[in-house]
C-alpha positions as CSV (number, residue, x, y, z in Angstrom):
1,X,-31.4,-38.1,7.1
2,X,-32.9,-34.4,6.5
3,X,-31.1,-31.8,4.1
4,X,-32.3,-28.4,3.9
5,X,-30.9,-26.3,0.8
6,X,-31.1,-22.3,1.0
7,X,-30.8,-20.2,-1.8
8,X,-28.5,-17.2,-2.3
9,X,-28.5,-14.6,0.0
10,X,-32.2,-12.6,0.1
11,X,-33.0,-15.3,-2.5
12,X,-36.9,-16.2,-2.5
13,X,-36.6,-19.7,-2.3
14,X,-35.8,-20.0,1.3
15,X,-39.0,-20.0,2.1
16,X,-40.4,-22.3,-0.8
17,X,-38.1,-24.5,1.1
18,X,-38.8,-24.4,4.7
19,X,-42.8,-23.8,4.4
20,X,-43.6,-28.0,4.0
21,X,-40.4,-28.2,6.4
22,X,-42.6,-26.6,9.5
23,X,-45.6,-24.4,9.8
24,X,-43.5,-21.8,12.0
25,X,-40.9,-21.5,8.5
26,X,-41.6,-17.1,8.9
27,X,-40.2,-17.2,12.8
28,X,-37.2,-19.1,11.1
29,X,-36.6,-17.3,8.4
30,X,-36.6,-13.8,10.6
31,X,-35.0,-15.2,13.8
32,X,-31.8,-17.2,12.5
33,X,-29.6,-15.1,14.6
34,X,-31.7,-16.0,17.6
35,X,-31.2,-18.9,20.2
36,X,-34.6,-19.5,21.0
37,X,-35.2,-19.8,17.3
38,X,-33.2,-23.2,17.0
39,X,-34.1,-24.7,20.1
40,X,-37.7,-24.6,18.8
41,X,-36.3,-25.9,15.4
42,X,-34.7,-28.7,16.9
43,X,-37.5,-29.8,19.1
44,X,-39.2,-30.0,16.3
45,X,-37.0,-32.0,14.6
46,X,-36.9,-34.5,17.6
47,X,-41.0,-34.6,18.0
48,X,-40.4,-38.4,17.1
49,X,-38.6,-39.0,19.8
50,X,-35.7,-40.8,18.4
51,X,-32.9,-37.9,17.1
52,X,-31.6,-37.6,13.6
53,X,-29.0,-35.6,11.6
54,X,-30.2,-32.7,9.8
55,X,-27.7,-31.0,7.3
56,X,-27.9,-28.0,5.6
57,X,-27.3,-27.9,2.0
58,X,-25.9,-31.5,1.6
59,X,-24.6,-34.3,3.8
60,X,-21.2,-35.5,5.3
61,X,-21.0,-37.8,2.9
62,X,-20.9,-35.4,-0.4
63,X,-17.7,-33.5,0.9
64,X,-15.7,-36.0,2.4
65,X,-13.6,-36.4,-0.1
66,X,-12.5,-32.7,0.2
67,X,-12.3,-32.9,3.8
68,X,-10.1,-35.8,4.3
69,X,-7.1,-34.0,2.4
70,X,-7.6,-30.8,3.8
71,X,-7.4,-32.2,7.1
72,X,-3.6,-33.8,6.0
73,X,-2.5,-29.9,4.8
74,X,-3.5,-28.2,7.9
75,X,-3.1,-30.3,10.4
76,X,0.0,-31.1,12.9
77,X,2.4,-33.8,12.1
78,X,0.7,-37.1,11.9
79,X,1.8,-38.5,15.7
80,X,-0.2,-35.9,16.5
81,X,-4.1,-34.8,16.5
82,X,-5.3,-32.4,14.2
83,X,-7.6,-29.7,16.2
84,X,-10.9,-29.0,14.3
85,X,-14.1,-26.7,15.0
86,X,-17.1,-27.0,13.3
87,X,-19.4,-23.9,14.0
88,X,-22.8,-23.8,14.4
89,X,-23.2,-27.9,14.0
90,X,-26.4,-28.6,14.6
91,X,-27.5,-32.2,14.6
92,X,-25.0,-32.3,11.0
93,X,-23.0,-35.8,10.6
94,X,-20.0,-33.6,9.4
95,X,-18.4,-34.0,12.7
96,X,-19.2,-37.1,13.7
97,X,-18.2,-38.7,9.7
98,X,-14.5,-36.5,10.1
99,X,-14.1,-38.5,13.4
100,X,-15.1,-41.7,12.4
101,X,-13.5,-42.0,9.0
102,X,-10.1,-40.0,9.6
103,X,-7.4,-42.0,9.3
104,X,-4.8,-40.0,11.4
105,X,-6.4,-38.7,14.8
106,X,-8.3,-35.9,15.2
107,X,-10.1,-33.7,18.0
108,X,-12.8,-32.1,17.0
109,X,-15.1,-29.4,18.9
110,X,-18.5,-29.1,17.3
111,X,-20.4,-25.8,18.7
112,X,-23.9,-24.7,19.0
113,X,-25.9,-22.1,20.4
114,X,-28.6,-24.5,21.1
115,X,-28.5,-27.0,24.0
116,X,-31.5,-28.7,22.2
117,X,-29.3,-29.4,19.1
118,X,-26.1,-30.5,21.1
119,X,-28.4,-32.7,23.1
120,X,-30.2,-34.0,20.2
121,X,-26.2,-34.7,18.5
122,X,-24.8,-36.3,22.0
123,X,-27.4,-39.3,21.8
124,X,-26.4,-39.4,18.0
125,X,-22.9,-39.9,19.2
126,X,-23.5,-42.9,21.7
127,X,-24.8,-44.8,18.8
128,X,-22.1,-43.5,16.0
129,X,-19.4,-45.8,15.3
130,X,-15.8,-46.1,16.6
131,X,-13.2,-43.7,14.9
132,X,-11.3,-45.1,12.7
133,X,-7.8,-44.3,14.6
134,X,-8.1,-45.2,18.4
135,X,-6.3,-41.5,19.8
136,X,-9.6,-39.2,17.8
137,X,-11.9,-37.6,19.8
138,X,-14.8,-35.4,19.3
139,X,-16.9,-33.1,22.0
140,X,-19.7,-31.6,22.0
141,X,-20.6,-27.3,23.4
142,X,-22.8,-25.2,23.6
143,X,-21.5,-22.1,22.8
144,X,-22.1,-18.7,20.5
145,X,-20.1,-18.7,17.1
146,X,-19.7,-14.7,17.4
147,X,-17.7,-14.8,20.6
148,X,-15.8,-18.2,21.2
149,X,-13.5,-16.6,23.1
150,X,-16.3,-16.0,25.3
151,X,-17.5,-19.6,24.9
152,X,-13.4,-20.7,26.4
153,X,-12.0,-20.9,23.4
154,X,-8.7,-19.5,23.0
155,X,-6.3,-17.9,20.5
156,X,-4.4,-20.4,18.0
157,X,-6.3,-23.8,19.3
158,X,-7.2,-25.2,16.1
159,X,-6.0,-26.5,12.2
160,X,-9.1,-26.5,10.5
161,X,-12.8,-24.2,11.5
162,X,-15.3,-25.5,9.8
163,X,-18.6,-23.5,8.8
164,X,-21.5,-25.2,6.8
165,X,-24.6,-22.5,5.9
166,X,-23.5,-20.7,9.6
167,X,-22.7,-17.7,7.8
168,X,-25.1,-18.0,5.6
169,X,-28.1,-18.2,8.0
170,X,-26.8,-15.1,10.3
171,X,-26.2,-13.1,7.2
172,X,-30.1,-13.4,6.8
173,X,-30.5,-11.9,9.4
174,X,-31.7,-7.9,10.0
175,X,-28.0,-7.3,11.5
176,X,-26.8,-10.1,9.3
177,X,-23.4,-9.0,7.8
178,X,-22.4,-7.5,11.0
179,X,-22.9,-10.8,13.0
180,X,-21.3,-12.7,9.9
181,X,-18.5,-10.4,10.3
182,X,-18.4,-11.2,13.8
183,X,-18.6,-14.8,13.3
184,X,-15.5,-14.8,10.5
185,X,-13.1,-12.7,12.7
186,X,-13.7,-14.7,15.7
187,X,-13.1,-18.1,13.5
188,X,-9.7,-16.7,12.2
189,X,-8.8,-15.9,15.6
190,X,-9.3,-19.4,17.3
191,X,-7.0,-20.7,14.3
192,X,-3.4,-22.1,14.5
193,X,-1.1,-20.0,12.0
194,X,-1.3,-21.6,9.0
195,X,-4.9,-22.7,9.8
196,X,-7.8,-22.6,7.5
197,X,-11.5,-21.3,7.7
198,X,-13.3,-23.1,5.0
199,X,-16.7,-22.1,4.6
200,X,-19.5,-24.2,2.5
201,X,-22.1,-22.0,0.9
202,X,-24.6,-21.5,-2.0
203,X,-23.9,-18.1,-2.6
204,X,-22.2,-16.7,-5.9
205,X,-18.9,-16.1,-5.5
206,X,-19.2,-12.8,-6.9
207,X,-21.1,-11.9,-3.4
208,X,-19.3,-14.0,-0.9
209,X,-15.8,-13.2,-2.2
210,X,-16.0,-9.1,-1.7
211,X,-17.5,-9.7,2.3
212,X,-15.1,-12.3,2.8
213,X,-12.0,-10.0,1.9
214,X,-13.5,-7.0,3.7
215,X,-14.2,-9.2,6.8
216,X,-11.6,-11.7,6.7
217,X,-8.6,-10.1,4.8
218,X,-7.2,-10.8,1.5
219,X,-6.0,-14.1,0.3
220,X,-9.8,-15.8,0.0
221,X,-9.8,-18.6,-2.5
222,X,-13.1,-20.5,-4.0
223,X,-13.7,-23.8,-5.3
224,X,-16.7,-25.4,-6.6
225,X,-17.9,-28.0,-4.9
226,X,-20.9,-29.3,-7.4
227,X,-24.0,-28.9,-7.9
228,X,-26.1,-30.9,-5.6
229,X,-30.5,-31.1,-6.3
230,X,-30.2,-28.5,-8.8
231,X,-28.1,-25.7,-6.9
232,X,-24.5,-24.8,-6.8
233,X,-21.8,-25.1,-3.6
234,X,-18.7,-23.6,-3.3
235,X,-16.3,-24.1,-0.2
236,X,-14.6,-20.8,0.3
237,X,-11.2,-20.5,2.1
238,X,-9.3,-18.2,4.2
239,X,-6.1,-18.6,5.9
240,X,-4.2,-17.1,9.1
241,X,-0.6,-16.1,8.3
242,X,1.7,-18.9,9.4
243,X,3.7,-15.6,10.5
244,X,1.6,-14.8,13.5
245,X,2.1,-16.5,16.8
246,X,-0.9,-17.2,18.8
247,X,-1.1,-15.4,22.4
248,X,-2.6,-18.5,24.1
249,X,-2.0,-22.5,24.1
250,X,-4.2,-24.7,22.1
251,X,-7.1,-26.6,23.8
252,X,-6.5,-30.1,25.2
């Protein structure tokens, strides 16, 4: 199973780390915020033939035990499903490991801008395991993180957004903290009120926190996560005010 760590933001050792990854590491490293970009990522992922999870930064398996209990806090009571979006998945297992090992059931969306990717994680799901209770789900789309209204999904439909290293790799971009900002806003909208956005991230809190609140509104709380190969995660969270009241019903 691939992992692929990026620095802080402008950081040089992005590309320390992606030049063994691929020859082509430049066209990545200056077209994140493109399509075209991951499709040719992916395909190269796949030249094998046989698909495989990639994760950014660190696995499924080095979060779950945050993931698990946030899922109880946010979610809907336990008879029924807890809605959950992970943007910008990827071939990542953190979809696929919430569905197999939640106890309670769950319907999770995982969203890509890249067919190749969400082609690459279907196969991955015929061969996954069950989930653990019989009423989970999970689905696959391919869809753009900065306008998921656009990609049919609507106002208040889920608990719990998920983002690992999406923000990140669009803030590297030449418009990168507008398209971040994009992506935040459009992941607070999509959530139930008292959901929560919790985004997984290398960069220092003393950077992330200030765009957060300018982006996202106040209220943005940090945790460490640990320090995984030498570098340091944090899981950032932001909230919608269980106040509001969505203008659209929840997704099936």
């Amino acid at each position: 199973m691939a992992t692929l760590m990026l620095s802080p933001r402008g950081g040089p050792a992005l590309g320390t780390l992606l030049r063994p990854l691929c020859s082509w590491a430049d066209g990545l490293l200056h077209g994140m915020a493109q399509p075209g970009t991951w499709d040719h990522f992916y395909t190269q992922q796949d030249t094998a033939g046989t698909p495989s999870h990639f994760n950014w930064f660190f696995d499924y398996t080095a979060i779950s035990g945050l993931l698990l209990p946030a899922l109880r806090e946010c979610g809907s009571p336990e008879a029924s499903p807890t809605r959950v979006l992970d943007v910008g998945c990827g071939t990542s297992d953190l979809g696929l490991g919430l569905y197999r090992d939640s106890p309670h059931p769950v319907h999770i969306a995982c969203v890509d801008v890249s067919p190749v990717a969400i082609r690459s994680l279907h196969q991955l799901l015929q061969e996954a395991p069950p989930p653990r209770h019989p009423l989970s789900q999970i689905h696959l789309y391919v869809a753009d993180a900065t306008d998921l209204e656009g990609g049919g999904f609507g106002d208040g439909s889920f608990h719990l957004v998920l983002d690992k290293g999406t923000c990140d790799s669009l803030l590297r971009c030449p418009k990168g903290p507008g398209q971040a900002g994009r992506l935040v806003a459009e992941c607070l909208q999509v959530l139930c009120p008292g959901g929560s956005l919790l985004q997984f991230s290398d960069e220092d809190p003393d950077a992330r926190v200030p765009f957060l609140e300018q982006v996202g509104g106040a209220g943005v709380t940090v945790q460490e996560v640990g320090h995984i190969a030498g570098i340091c995660y944090y899981v950032y969270t932001l909230g919608r005010p269980a106040l509001e009241t969505p203008t659209s019903g929840a997704l099936d």
